[in-house]
ZAGU-661883 format. One record per atom (N, C-alpha, C): x, y negated, z. Coordinates in steps of 0.05 Angstrom, whole numbers, plus 32768, in hexadecimal, padded with zeros to 4 digits. Layout:
N
XYZ
...
This chain:
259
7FA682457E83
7FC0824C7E77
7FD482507E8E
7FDD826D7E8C
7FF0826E7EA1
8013825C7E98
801B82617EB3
8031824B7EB0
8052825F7EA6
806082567E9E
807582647E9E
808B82667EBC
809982737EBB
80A7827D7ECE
80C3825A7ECE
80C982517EB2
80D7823F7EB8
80C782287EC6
80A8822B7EC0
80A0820A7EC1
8099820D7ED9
808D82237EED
808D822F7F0B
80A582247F1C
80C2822C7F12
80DB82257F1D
80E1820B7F1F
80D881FF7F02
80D681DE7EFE
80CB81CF7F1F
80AB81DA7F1D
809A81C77F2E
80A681D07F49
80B081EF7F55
80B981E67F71
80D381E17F76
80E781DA7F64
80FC81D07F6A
80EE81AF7F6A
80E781A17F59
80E0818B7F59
80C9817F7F6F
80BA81947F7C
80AC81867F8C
80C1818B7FAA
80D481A27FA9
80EB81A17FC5
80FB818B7FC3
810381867FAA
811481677FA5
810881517FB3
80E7814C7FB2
80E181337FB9
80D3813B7FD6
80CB814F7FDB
80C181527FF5
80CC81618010
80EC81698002
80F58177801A
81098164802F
811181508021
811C81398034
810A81318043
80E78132803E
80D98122804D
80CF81338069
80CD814D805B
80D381658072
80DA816E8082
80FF8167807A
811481688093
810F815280A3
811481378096
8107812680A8
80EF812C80C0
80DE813880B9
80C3813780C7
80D0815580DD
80D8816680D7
80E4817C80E7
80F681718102
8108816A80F6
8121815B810B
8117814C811C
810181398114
80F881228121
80E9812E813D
80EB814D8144
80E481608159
80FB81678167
81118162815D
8126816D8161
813381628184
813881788191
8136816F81B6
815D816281B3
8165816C819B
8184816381A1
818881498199
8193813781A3
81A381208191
81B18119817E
81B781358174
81C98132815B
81B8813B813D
81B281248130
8199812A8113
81A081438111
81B3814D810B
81B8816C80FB
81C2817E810D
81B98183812A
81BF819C8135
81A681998144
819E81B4813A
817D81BA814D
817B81C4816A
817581B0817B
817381B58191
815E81CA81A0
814A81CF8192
813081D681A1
811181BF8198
80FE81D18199
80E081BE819B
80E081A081AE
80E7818C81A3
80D9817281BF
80C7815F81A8
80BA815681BB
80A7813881B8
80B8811D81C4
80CF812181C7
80D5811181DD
80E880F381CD
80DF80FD81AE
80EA80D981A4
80D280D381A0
80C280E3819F
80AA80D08196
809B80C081B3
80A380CC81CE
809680BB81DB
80AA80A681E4
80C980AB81D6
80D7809181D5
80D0808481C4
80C2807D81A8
80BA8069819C
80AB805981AE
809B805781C5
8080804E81CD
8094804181E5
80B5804481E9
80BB803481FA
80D6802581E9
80DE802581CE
80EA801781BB
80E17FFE81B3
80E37FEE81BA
80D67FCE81BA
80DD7FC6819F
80F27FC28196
80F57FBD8183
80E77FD28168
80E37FE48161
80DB7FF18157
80BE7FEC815B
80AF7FE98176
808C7FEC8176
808C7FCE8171
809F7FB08174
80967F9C816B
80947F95814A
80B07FB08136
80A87FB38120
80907FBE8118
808C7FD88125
80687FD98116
80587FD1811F
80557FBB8131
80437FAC813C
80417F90811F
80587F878113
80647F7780FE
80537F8E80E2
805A7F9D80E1
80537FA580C3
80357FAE80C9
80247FAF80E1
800A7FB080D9
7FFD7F9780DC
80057F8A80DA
7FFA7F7280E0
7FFE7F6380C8
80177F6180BC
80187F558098
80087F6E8089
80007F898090
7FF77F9D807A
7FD97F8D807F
7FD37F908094
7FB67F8E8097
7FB07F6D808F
7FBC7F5A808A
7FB67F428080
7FBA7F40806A
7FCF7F48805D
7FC97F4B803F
7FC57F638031
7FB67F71803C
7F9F7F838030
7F887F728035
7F807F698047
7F687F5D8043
7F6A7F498035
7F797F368029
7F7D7F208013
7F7E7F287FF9
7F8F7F447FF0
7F8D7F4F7FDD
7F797F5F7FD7
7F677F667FE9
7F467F747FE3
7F407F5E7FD3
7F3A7F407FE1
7F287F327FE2
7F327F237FBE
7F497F1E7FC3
7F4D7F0B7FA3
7F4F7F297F87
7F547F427F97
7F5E7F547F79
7F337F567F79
7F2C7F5D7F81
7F0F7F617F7C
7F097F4C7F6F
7F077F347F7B
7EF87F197F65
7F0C7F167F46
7F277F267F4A
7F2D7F247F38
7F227F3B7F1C
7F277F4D7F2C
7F197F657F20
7EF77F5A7F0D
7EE87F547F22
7ECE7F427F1B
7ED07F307EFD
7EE57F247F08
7EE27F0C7EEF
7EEE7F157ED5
7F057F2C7ED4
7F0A7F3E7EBB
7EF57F497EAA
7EEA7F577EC2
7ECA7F667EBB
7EB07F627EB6
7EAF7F427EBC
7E957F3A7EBB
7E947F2C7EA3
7EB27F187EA5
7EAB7F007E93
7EC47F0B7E75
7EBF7F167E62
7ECC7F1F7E45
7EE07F0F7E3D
7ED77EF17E40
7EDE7EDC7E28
7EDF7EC57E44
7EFA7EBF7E44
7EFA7EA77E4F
7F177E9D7E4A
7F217E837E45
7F3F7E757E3D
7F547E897E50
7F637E907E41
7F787E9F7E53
7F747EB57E63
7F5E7EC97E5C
7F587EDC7E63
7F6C7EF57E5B
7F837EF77E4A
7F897F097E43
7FA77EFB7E55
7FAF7EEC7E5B
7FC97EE77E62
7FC27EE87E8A
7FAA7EE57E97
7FA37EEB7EA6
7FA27F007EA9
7F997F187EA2
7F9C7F3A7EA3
7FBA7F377EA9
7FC97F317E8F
7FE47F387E93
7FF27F337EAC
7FEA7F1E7EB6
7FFA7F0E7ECE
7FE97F1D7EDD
7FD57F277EE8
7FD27F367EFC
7FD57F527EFE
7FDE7F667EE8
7FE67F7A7EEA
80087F797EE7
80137F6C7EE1
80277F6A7ED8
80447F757EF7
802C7F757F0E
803E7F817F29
80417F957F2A
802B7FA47F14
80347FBF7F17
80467FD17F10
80537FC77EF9
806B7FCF7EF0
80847FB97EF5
807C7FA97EFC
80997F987F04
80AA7F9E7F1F
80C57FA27F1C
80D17FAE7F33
80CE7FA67F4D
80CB7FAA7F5F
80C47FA17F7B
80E17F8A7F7A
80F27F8D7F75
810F7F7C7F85
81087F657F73
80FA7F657F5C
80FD7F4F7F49
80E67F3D7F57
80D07F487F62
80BC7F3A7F6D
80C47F2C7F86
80D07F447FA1
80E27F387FB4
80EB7F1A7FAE
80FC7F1B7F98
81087F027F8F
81057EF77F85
80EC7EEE7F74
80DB7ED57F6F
80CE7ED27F86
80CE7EDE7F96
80B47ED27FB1
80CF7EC87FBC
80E07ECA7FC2
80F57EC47FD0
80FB7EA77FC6
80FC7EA97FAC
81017E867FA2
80ED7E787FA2
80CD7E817F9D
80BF7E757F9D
80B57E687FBA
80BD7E797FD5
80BC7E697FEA
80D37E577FEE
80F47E5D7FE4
81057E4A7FF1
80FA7E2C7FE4
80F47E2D7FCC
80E87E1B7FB8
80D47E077FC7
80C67E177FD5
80AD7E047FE6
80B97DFC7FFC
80CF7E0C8002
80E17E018023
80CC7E15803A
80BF7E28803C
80B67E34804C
80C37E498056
80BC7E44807C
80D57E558080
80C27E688085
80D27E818080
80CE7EA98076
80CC7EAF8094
80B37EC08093
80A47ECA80A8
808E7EE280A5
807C7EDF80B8
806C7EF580B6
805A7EEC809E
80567ECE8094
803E7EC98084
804A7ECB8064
80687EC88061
80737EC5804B
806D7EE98043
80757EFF8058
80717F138053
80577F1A8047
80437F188058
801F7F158058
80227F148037
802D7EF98024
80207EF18019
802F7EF38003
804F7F068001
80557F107FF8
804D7F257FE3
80457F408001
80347F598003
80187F517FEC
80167F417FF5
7FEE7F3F7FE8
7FF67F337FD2
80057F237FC0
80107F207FA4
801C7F3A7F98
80287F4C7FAC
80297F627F99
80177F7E7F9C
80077F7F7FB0
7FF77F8F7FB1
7FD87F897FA2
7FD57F6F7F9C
7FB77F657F93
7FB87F727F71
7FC87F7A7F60
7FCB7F897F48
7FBB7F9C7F4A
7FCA7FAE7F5E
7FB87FC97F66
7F9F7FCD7F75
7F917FBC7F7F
7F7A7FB57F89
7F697FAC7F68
7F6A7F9E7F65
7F647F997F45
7F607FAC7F30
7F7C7FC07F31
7F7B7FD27F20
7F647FE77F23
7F5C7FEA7F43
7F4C80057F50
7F367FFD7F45
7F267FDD7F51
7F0F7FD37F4B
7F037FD87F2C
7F1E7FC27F21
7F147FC57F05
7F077FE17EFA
7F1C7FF27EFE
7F10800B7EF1
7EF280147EFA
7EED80107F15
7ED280197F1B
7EB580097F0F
7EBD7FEA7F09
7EB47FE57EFD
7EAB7FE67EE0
7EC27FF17ED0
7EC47FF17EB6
7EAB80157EAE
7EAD802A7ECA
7E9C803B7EC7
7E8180307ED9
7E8280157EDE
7E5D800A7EE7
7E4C7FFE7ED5
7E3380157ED4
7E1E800B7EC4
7E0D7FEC7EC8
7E127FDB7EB3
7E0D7FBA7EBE
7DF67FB67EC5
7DE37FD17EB1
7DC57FCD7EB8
7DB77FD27ED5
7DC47FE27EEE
7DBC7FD97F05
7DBA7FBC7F0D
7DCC7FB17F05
7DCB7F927F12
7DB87F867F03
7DBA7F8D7EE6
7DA47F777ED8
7D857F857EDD
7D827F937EE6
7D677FA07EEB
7D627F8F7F0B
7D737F8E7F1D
7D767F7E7F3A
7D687F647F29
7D757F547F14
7D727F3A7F0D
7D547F357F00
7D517F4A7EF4
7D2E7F4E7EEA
7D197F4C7EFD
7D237F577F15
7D0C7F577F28
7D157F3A7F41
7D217F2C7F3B
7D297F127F42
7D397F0E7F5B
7D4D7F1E7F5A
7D637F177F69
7D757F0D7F63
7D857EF17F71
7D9C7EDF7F68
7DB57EFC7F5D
7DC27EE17F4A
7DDA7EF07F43
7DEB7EFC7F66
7DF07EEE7F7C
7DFB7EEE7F91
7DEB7F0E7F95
7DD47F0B7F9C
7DC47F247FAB
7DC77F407F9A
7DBB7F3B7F88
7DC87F497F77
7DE27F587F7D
7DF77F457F6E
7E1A7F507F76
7E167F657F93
7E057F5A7FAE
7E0A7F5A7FC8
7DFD7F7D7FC6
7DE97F777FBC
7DD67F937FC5
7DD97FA27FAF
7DE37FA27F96
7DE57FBD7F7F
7E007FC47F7E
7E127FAB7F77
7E2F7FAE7F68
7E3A7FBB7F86
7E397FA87F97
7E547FAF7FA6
7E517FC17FB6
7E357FCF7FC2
7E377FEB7FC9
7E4780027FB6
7E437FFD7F9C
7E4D800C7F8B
7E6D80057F7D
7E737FF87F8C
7E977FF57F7E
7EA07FF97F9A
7E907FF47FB9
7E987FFB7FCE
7EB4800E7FD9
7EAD80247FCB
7EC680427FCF
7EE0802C7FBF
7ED780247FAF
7EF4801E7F9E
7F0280007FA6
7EEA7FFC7FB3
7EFB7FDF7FBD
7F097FEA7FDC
7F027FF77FE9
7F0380038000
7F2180117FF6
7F1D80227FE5
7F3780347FD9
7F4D801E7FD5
7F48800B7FC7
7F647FF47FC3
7F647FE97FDC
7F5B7FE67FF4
7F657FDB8009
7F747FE0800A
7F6E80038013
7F868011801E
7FA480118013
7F9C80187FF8
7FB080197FEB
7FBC7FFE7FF1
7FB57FE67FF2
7FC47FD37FFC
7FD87FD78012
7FC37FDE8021
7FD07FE28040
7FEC7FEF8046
7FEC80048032
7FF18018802A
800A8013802A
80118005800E
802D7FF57FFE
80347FE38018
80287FCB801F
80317FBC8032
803E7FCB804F
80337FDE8057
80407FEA806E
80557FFE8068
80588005804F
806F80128046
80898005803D
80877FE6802B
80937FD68027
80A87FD4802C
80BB7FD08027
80DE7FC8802E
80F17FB4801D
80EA7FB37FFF
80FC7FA67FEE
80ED7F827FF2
80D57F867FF4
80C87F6F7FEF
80D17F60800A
80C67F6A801B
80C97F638033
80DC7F588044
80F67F6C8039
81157F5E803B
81167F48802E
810B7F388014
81137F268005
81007F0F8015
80F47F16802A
80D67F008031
80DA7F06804B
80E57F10805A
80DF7F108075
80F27EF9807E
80EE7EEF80A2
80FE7EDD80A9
81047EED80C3
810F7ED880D4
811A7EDD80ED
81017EDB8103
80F97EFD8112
80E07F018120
80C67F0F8110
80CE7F1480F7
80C17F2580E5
80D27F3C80D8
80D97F4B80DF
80DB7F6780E0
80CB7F7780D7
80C67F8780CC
80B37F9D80C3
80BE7FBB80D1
80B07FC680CF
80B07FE080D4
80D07FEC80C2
80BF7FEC80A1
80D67FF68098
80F27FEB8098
80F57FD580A0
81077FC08098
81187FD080B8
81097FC980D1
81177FCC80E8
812E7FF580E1
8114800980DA
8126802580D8
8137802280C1
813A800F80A9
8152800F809C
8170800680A5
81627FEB80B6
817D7FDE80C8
81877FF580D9
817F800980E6
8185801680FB
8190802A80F1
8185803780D4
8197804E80C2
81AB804980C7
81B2802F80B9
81CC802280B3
81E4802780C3
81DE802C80DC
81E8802C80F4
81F0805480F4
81DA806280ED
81DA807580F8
81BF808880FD
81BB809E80EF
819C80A880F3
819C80B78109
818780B18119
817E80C08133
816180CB8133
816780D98149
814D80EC8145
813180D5814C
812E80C2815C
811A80AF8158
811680A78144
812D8091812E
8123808D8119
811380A58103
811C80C18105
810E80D88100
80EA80D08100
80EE80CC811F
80D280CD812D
80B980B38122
80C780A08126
80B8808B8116
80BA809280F1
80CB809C80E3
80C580A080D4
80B780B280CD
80B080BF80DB
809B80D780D8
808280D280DC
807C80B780EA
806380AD80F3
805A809580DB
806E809080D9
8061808580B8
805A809480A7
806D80A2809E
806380B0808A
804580C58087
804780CE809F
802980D680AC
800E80C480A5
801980B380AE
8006809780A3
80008096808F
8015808D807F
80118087805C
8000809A8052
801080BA805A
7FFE80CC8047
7FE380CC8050
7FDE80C58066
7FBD80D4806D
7FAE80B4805E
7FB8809E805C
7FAA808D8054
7FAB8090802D
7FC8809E8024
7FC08094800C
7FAF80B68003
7FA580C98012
7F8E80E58013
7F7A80D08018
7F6F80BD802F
7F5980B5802C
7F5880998015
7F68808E8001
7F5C80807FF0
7F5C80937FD5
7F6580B27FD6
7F6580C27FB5
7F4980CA7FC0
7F4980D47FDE
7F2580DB7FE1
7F0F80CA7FCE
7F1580B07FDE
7F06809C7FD6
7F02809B7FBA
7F1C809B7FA7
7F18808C7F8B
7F0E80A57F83
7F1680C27F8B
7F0280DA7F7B
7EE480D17F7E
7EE280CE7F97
7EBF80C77FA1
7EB880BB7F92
7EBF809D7F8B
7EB4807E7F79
7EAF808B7F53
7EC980A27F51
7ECB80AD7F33
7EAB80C07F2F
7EAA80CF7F45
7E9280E57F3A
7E7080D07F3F
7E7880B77F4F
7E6080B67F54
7E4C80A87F36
């Protein structure tokens, strides 16, 4: 079905709306002048100022280090969570459990920020890199969950029970049929963990302390002040990031779908 001439106009005004700010951004961030909005000429020359910006490389030194710890916490609990939706039907509080673990997906990031925020002043723990960590992985473990589950929900149970016929433990089993085959999708929600956590800002403000800085947290303080062509530059290096990682987890979850 061809498209009409309004709904053509529709999709590239609406995809210039959301992708031409990210554009100029990424253009300027070349820009040899100092001033964001007058084009100087072709340079590289904020970007090899990021690599002597201390504050800035000790922020993304900070946000890969909480992405990459709670992605790996939220692989590990959204999968067994995923598991125990999928395996076990009928168990006390199984339906109020679903709820409470999807329930991050639609709940607003600032509202979450701020239960984690009370729920640490509450314990008296002071806000750091681990409050962040463990922040990130309470609200990223939904979507780790969400990826699994589904790949599960298209896995045939009779590979494993055919493993169990020919007398392999439930463990060996899981080790050598299931989890080669939910592999792509548990792999896919890493990322996507990683993903949210290194992008992060609302949460992170409500959970960070003093010496934990994030990436995004440090180029918002510095907006504040004033956009320069470095902040450009680092923002262009994230975003670079994000997209090539969240191309390699749609790779992935296409892969896990056809197989």
């Amino acid at each position: 079905m061809r498209m009409s001439r309004f709904n053509i106009v529709s999709l590239v005004f609406g995809i210039a709306f959301l992708y031409l700010p990210i554009l100029i951004v990424m253009i300027y961030s070349f820009n040899a002048s100092k001033l964001v909005t007058v084009w100087g000429g072709f340079s590289t020359q904020w970007y090899r100022g990021l690599l002597a910006n201390k504050p800035l490389m000790d922020a993304a030194f900070v946000s890969l280090r909480v992405a990459l710890a709670s992605a790996l916490g939220a692989t590990i609990i959204g999968t067994m969570a995923a598991l125990a939706l999928r395996r076990h039907r009928r168990f006390v509080g199984r339906g109020l459990f679903a709820f409470m673990l999807f329930v991050p997906l639609v709940l607003p990031e600032i509202m979450t920020g701020l239960s984690l925020l009370l729920l640490f002043v509450a314990l008296d723990w002071d806000r750091g890199f681990w409050t962040i960590t463990l922040a990130h992985m309470a609200f990223t473990t939904s979507f780790v969950a969400f990826i699994v589950d589904a790949r599960l929900a298209d896995l045939d149970p009779s590979y494993e029970e055919a493993a169990r016929d020919l007398g392999a433990s439930p463990l060996s089993a899981f080790m050598r049929v299931t989890l080669p085959m939910i592999l792509p999708a548990i792999a896919a929600g890493c990322l996507l963990a990683f993903t949210l956590s290194l992008d992060d800002l609302v949460i992170a403000s409500f959970t960070s302390g003093p010496g934990a800085t994030t990436l995004p947290m440090r180029l918002y303080g510095q907006m504040r002040l004033g956009v320069t062509p470095e902040i450009n530059a680092a923002s262009t290096v994230l975003i670079v990031s994000v997209t090539l990682i969240v191309i390699v987890v749609a790779w992935l979850t296409r892969r896990h779908r056809q197989a």
